[in-house]
N, C-alpha and C positions, 0 to 999 in steps of 0.2 A: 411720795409727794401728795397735797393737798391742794385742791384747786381753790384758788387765790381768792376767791367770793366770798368762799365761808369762813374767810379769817380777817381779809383786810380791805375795811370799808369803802368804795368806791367813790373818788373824792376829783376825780375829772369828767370833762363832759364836753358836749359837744351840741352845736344847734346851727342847721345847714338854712339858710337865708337866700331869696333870690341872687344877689352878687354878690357873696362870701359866706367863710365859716368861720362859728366863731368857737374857741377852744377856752374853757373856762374852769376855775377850781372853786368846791367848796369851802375850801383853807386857805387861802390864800389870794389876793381881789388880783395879781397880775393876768389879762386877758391873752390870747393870739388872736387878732383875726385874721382871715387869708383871700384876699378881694379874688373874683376869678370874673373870666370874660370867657364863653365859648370854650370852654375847657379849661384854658391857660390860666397859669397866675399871674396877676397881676400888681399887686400891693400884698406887702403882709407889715403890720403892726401892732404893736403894743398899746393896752388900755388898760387903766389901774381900776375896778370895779369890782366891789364885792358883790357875789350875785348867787343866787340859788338855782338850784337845778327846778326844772317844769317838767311837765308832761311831754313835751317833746323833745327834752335832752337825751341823748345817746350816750352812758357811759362807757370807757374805755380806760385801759391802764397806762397807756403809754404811746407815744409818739414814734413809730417807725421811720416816719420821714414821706417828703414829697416826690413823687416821682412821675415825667412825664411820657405816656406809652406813644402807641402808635396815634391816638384821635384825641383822647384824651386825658389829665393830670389829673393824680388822684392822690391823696390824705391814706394812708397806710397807718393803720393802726393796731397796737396790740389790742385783741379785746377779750382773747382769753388766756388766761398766765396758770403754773402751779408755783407753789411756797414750797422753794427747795431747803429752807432752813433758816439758820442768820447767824451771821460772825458780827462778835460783840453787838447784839442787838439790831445789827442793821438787817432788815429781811432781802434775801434774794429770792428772784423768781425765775420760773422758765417761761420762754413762749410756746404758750400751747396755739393759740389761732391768731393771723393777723387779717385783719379784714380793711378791705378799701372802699374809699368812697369818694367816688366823683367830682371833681371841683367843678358842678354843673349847676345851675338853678335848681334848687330843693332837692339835692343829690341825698342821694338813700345807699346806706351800704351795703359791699358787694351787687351795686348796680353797674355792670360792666357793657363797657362799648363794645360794638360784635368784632370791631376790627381788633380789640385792643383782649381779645379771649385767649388768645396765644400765649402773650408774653404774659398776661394774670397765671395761667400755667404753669410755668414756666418758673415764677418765682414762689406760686405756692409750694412746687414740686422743690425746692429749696427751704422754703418755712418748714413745711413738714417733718424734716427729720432729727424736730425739735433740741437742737441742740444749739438755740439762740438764750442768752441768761441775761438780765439786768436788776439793776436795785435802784431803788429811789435814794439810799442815802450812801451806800458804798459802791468806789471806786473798781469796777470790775475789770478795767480797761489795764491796770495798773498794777504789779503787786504789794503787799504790802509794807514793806518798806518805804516805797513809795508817797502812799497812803497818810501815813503815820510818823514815817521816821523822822530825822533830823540831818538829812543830806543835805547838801549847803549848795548843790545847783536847783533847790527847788524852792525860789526865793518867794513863793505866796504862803507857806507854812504860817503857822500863829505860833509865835513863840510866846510863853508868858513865864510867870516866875514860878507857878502850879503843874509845868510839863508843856507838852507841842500835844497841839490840838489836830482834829483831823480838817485834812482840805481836799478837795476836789480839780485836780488836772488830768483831763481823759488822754490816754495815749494814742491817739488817733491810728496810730499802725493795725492798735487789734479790736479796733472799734468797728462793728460791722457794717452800721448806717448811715457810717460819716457822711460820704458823698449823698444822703436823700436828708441829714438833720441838719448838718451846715452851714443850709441856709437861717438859721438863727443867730447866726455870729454875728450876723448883722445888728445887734443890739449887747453887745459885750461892751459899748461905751456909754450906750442911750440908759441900756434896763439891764444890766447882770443879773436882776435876781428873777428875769421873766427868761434869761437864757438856763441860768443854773434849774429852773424848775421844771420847764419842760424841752431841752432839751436831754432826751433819756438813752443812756450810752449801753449800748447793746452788744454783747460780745458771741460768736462763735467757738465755739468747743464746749468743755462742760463744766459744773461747777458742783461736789461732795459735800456734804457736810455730815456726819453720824458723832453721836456721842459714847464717850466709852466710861464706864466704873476701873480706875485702875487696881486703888487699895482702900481701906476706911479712911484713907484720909485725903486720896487722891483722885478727882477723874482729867478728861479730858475731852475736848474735842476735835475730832481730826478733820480735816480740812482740804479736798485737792481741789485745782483748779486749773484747766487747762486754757490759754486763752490762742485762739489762728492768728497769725498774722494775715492782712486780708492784701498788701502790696502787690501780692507775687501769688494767691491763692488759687487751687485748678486741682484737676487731677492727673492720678499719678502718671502714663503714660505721656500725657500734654502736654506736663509742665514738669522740668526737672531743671539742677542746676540753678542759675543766679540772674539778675537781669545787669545791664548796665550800669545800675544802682548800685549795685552789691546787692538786691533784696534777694533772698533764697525762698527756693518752692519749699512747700510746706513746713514754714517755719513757726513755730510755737511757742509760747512757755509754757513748761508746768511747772506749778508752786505748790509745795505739800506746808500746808500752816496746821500747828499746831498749839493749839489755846492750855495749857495745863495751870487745874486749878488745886492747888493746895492749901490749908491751913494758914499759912505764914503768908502766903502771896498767892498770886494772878500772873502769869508768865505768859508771854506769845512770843512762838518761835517761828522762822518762816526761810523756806528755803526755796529757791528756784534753778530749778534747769533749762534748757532750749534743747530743740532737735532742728534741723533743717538739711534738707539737698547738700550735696557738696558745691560751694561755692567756686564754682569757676562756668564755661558757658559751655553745657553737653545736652546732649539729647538722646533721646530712647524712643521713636514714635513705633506704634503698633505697626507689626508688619504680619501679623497672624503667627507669628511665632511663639512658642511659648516664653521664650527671656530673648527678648529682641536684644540685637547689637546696640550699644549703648557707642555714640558718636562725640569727641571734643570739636568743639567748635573755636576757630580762633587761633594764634600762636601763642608762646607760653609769657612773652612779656605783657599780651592784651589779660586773659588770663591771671597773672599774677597780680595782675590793679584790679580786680574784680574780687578777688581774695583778700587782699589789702582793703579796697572797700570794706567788705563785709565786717570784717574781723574789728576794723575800726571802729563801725558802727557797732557793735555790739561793748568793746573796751567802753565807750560813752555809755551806752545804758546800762550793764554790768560790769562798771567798772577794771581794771588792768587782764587780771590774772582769767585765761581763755582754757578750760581744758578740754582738750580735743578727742573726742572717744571717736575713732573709724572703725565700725563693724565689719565692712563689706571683708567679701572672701578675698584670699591671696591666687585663686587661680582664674583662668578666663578672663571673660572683659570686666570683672571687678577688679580684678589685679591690675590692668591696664590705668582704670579710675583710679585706685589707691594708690600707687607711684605715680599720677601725675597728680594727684591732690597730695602726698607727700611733699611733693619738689615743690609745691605751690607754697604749703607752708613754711617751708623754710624760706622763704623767700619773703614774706612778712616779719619786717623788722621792725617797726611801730606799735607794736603791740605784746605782751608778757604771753606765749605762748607754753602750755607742755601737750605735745601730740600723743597718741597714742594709738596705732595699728592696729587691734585685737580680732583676730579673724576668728569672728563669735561660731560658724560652723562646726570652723573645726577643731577648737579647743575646747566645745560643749557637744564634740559629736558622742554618738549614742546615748544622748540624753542625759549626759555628765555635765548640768547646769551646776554644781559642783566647783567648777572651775573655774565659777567669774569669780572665787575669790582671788584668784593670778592678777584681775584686772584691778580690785580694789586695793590689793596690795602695791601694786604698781602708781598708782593716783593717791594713797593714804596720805601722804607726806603735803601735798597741793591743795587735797577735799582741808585738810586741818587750814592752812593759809587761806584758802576762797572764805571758809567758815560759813555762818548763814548767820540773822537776823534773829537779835533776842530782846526782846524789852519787856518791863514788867508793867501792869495796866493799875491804873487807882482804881481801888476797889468801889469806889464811892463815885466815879464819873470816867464808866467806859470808853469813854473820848478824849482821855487823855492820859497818857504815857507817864508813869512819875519816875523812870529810869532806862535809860535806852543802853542798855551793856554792851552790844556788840553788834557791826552791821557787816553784810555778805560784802566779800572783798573781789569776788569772782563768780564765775559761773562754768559749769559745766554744759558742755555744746555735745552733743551724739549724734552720730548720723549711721544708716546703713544706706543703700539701695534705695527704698521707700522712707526711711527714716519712720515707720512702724514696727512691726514687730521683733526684730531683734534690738531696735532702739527704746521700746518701749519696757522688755525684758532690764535691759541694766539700767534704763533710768527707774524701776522698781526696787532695782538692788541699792541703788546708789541712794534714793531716797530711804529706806530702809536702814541704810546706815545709820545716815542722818538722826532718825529718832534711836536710833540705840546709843547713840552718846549721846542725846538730851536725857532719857532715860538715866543713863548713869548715871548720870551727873544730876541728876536728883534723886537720885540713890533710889529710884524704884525699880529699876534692877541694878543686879550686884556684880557683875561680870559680862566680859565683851571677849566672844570667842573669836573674833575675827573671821567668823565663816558668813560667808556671802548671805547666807540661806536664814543666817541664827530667828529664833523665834522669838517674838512679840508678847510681851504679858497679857496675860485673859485674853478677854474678847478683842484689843486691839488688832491680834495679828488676822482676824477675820474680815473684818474693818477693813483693813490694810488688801488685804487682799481681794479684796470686793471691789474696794474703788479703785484700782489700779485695775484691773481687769475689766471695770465699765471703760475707763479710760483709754484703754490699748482699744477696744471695739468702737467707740467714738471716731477717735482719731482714726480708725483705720477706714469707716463707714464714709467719712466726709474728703476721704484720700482716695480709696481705693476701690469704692464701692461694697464691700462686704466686712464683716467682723475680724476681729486680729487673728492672726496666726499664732498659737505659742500658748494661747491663754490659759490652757490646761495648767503648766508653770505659774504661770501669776495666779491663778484661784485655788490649788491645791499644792504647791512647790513643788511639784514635779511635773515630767512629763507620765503619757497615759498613753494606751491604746488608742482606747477613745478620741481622746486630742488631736492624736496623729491622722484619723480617720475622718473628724473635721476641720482639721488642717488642709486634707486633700479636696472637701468637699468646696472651703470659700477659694482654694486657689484655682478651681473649677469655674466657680460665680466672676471671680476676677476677670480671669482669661475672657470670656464671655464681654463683660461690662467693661475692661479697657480696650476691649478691640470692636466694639460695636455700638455702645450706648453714649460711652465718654465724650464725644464730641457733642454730644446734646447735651452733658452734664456741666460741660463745662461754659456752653453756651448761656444755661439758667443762671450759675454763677457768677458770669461776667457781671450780666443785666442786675440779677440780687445787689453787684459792686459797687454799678451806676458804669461800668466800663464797657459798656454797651449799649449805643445811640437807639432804643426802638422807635423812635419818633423819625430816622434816616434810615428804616433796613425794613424788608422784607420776609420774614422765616418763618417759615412751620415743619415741625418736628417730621421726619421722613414716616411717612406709612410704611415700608418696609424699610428694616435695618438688615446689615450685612448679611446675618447669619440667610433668611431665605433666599437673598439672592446668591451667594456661595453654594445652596441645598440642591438650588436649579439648575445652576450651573455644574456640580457636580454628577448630578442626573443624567442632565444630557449629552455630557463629556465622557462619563464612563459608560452609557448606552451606544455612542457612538467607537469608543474604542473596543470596546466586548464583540462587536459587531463585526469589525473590520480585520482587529488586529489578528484572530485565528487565520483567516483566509491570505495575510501577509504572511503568516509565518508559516503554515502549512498547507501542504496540498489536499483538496479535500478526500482525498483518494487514502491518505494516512490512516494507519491504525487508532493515531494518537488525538485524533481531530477533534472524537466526541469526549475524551474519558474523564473524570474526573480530576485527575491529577494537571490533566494539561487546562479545564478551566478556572483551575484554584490559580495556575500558574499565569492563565491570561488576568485575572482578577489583579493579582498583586501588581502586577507589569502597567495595567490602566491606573491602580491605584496611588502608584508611584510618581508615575508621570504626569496623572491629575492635579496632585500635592504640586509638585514640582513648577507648572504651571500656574497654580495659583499665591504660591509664591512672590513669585514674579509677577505677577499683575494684583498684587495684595490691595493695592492703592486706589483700584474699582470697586473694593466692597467694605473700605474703612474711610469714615466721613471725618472730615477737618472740623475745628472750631472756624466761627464767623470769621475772627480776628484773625486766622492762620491763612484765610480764603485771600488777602487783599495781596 
């Protein structure tokens, strides 16, 4: 990636005034201004003025949104971005820095109120782990279908007698800063073209683009895109399961688009999946354990409408046919979750459902990834019926369609445990697929082995495996705290030693960060949402986390049983008082019962989010 200055000239701006600010473009004369009083805002309106940047303008790429801390409101803005690419012409970008600034008299950026340093923390510690994306002229919120196609419940499309043009409807679900930009809807009847301009729709997750050489006559570019749902968004120990909505924890799409350009035509292909929680109302909260008991909450007819919710809502945005991949294992408390999330589906009649069970452990145990062909095989017959998205582009005006041949009739839904790493393995395989029957079927390859694993012409299958493997450590970093599990498989098709070895080290990092950090994590995220009042709470991040008060407490619990428990159990007259073998024996005996105790008082040294507090 390239940092966004030295490619694409900077054409907004900004000029902070005793009692407002005013937000202005070189292209375009629609103005913002945003009246403020003592911090607060007060008026924001629209001015049509074409007008030049001075000496004291502030450039910036985009508009974050307004948000009000603890003292005072402040203008969030992208000011530094990279150029991650561009589908059909349009550039995406990442956020690299967002910077605020005071809705104060002559406020200057990153001039931060002392009360309000906290929560500025708080949400940088969220911006930072750059995996916020937007474009100025395409829809990231949305896939492309969406986008482009010719769906007949997206009644603002331009249809002409030349093809359907591109339009802009932000999906607000995977919009990150809805709740801080929103406030511009206020002019969706006054001024649309000062809301369409600068309100800039910002997504969470991540967004690929590389190009490939297929044949002398063919390349391609491939394309992923993952966008968060932000509903129901947390981490993993926090948040599991659905809300009363039906929204589900960590729920997703990803879209593998693929542009292929040949001699005769210009083709886009475009396929999406979903992962999320199992929908029904359970819970998993840290207890210091390593795979905490996982709890259903609710009886099965509440439950069952919470299922029905979901599934509904997803039938509306990808349409009937739902295929249901369950990873989780068939023994323990996954097996408990997966027979009552069975019963739940079956119990979903409103919806085109095929389920499917696949206990990814242990049908891929000893490293016999091998096997997910069992699962492709089992789906083949549905993935051909869901089908994906294909239209061919005028070569003369990328912005319009001159053939729409076929649109996704369904979607593929996967879930495990985390709905990361074993969900992220077959939504690899499945996607995977996918291009190997576009492939064919443009005869730039000649045969379809039907093996899970089959390999990728030239440089694509590196491609391929590169961004699916940013992708599974994304998603895993913004869920779970540390990189994916597995990924040795998604960046080389197999498993490795090695793999295995940093497999054990992030499930180390985990354990760690869902049982001592995460309740701070998920606090930044609330407030990043806007679902967290800082202007009505009080918090600052704890000086010590679990782990040293558990260290102390282990200290002086087993200083004090070392101590005692000899003279309990033996006389000091014994042989056996001093010897080695009887204080390995008293060691283990304290160490037991230390465990065991803390345990049982887990709930002293693992901190709640705000909202879990009430």
């Amino acid at each position: 990636m390239v940092d966004a200055k030295q490619l694409i000239p900077m054409k907004r701006f900004l000029e902070s005034y005793q009692d407002r600010i005013k937000l202005f473009s070189t292209d375009q004369p629609e103005q913002i201004h945003i009246y403020h009083n003592i911090g607060r805002v007060t008026k924001i309106e629209t001015k049509s003025i074409q007008e030049q940047k001075s000496n004291t303008s502030v450039g910036f790429f985009a508009v974050y949104g307004i948000m009000q801390l603890k003292n005072w409101s402040y203008l969030l803005l992208v000011t530094e971005a990279n150029m991650v690419g561009q589908i059909l012409q349009r550039t995406i970008l990442q956020v690299e820095q967002i910077s605020f600034l005071p809705l104060v008299p002559n406020g200057r950026l990153n001039d931060i109120h002392a009360n309000d340093q906290t929560y500025c923390k708080m949400l940088k510690e969220v911006f930072s782990t750059r995996t916020l994306y937007f474009s100025y002229e395409y829809d990231l919120s949305n896939p492309f279908d969406k986008i482009m196609g010719n769906n007949s419940q997206f009644s603002t499309q331009q249809k002409t007698s030349g093809g359907i043009h591109y339009y802009k409807i932000p999906n607000n679900r995977f919009v990150y800063n809805w709740e801080h930009i929103k406030f511009l809807n206020q002019f969706q009847s006054t001024n649309l073209t000062a809301l369409q301009y600068w309100q800039t729709i910002i997504i969470s997750g991540c967004v690929m683009i590389r190009y490939c050489k297929l044949n002398q006559q063919s390349d391609c570019s491939l394309i992923l895109v993952s966008r968060r749902e932000t509903l129901r968004s947390g981490r993993r120990f926090v948040q599991r399961g659905c809300d009363q909505d039906g929204n589900c924890t960590n729920f997703a799409e990803t879209e593998q688009i693929l542009i292929l350009n040949r001699q005769e035509s210009k083709d886009i292909y475009s396929f999406v999946q979903t992962r999320g929680s199992m929908p029904f109302n359970w819970q998993q909260q840290p207890t210091l354990k390593w795979a905490p008991k996982a709890t259903i909450i609710g009886d099965r007819s509440y439950n069952s409408e919470l299922c029905k919710k979901h599934f509904e809502k997803c039938a509306e945005s990808y349409q009937q046919l739902q295929i249901i991949l369950n990873l989780i294992d068939k023994k323990g408390t996954q097996k408990m979750l997966g027979e009552y999330f069975t019963n739940m589906i079956s119990s979903v009649k409103t919806v085109k459902t095929k389920y499917v069970w696949f206990d990814f452990h242990h049908e891929c145990r000893n490293m016999k990834y091998e096997n997910l062909s069992k699962l492709l095989n089992e789906i083949k017959d549905d993935l051909k019926k869901s089908g994906y998205f294909h239209a061919e582009i005028d070569k003369n005006n990328q912005n319009i369609l001159s053939n729409i041949y076929q649109q996704q009739s369904g979607v593929v839904r996967t879930n495990c445990m985390d709905c990361l790493d074993r969900t992220n393995v077959v939504q690899s395989v499945v996607s995977r697929n996918f291009l190997l029957h576009i492939l064919n079927q443009a005869n730039i390859i000649h045969t379809l082995t039907g093996e899970a694993l089959q390999v990728l012409p030239n440089d694509l299958e590196q491609i391929f495996r590169d961004q699916w493997t940013k992708n599974a450590d994304i998603m895993s970093v913004l869920y779970s705290g540390t990189g994916a599990l597995k990924t040795d498989f998604t960046r080389t098709g197999k498993r490795t030693f090695w793999g295995s070895l940093q497999d054990g080290k992030n499930s180390l990092h985990r354990y760690y960060i869902n049982n001592f950090v995460d309740a701070h994590n998920q606090n930044c995220i609330d407030l990043a949402l806007g679902k967290l009042d800082a202007d009505n709470m009080n918090y600052k991040k704890p000086k010590f986390n679990g782990v040293l008060q558990i260290a102390i407490f282990i200290i002086i619990l087993m200083y004090i049983m070392t101590s005692f428990l000899p003279g309990l159990i033996l006389d000091e007259q014994s042989t056996y008082h001093n010897s080695c073998l009887m204080k390995l024996f008293i060691f283990g005996i304290s160490m037991f019962i230390t465990s065991k105790i803390l345990l049982k008082i887990h709930y002293l040294f693992i901190s709640k989010p705000i909202r879990d507090q009430n």
